[in-house]
C-alpha positions as CSV (number, residue, x, y, z in Angstrom):
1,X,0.0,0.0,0.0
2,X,3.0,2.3,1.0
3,X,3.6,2.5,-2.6
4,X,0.9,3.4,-3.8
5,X,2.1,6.8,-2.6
6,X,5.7,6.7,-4.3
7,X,6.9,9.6,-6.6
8,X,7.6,7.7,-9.3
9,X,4.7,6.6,-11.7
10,X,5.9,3.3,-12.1
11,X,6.1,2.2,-8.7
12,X,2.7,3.6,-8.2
13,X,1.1,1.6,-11.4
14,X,2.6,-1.8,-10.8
15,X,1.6,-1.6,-6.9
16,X,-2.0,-0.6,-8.1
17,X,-2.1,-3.6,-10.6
18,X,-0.9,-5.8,-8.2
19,X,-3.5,-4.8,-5.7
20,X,-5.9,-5.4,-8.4
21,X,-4.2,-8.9,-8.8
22,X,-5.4,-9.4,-5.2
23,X,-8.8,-8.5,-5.9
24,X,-11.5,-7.5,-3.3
25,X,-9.5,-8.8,-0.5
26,X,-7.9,-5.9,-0.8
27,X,-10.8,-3.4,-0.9
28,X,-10.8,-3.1,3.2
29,X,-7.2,-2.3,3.3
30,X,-7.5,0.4,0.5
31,X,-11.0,2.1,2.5
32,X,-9.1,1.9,5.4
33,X,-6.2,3.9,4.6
34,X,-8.3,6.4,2.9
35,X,-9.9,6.8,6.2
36,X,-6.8,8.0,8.0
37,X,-4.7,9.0,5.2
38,X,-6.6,11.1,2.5
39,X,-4.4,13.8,2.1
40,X,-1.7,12.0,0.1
41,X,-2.8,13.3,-3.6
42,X,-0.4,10.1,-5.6
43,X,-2.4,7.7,-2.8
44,X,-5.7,8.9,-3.3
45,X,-5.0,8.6,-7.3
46,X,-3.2,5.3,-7.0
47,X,-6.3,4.0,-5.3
48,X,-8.9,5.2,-7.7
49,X,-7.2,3.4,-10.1
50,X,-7.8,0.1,-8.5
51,X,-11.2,1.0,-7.1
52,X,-12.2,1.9,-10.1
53,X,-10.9,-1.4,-12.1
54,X,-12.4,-3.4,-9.0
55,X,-15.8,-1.5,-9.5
56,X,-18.0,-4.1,-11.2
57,X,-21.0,-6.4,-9.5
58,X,-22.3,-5.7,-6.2
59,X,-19.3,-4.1,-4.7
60,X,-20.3,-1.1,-7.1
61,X,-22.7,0.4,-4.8
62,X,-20.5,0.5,-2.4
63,X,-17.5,1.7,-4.1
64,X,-19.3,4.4,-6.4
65,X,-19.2,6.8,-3.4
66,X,-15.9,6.3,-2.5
67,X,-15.0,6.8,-6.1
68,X,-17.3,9.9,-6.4
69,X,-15.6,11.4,-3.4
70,X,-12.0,10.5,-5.1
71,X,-13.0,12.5,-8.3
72,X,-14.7,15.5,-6.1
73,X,-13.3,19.3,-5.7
74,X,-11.5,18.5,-2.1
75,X,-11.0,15.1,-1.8
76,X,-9.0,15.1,0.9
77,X,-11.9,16.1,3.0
78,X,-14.6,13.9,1.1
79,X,-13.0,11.1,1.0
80,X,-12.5,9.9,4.5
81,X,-16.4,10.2,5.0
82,X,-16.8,7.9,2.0
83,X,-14.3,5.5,2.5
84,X,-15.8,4.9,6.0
85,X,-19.1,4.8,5.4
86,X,-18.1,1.9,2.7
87,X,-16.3,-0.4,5.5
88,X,-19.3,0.0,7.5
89,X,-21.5,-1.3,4.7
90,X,-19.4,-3.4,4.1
91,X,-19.1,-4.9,7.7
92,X,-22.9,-4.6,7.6
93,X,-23.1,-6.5,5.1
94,X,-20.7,-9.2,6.4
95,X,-22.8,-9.5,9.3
């Protein structure tokens, strides 16, 4: 996840394919570090790319927030609130 935020491009793209390799087990991870670290602009980007290419089925309704907020005028406030709301749905929906 870590490198998700790395300067270089390269770094960031091959650690957001392999994320998407991983598949939805790694959607939790990804919420929850856009719950407590928002404010990295390459992170935030880095994981709309794999939200985004993970965003297909049910998971969309619970992604298409989080994905909203990404793409929104001040993310780094948004975004938080949308990636939290997602892991409680999708602990509610665990349940």
């Amino acid at each position: 996840l870590e490198a998700l935020s790395d300067e270089k491009f390269e770094v960031r793209w091959l650690a957001a394919e392999g994320l998407i390799r991983i598949g939805r087990k790694a959607i939790v991870p990804l919420l929850e570090v856009l719950v407590n670290h928002s404010d990295s602009y390459w992170l935030r980007e880095g994981i709309h790319h794999v939200l985004h290419d993970m965003n297909t089925g049910k998971i969309t309704e619970v992604l298409r927030p989080v994905l909203v907020a990404l793409e929104g005028l001040e993310p780094s406030l948004e975004v938080p609130l949308a990636a939290q709301a997602a892991l409680d749905a999708l602990i509610k929906k665990s349940c």
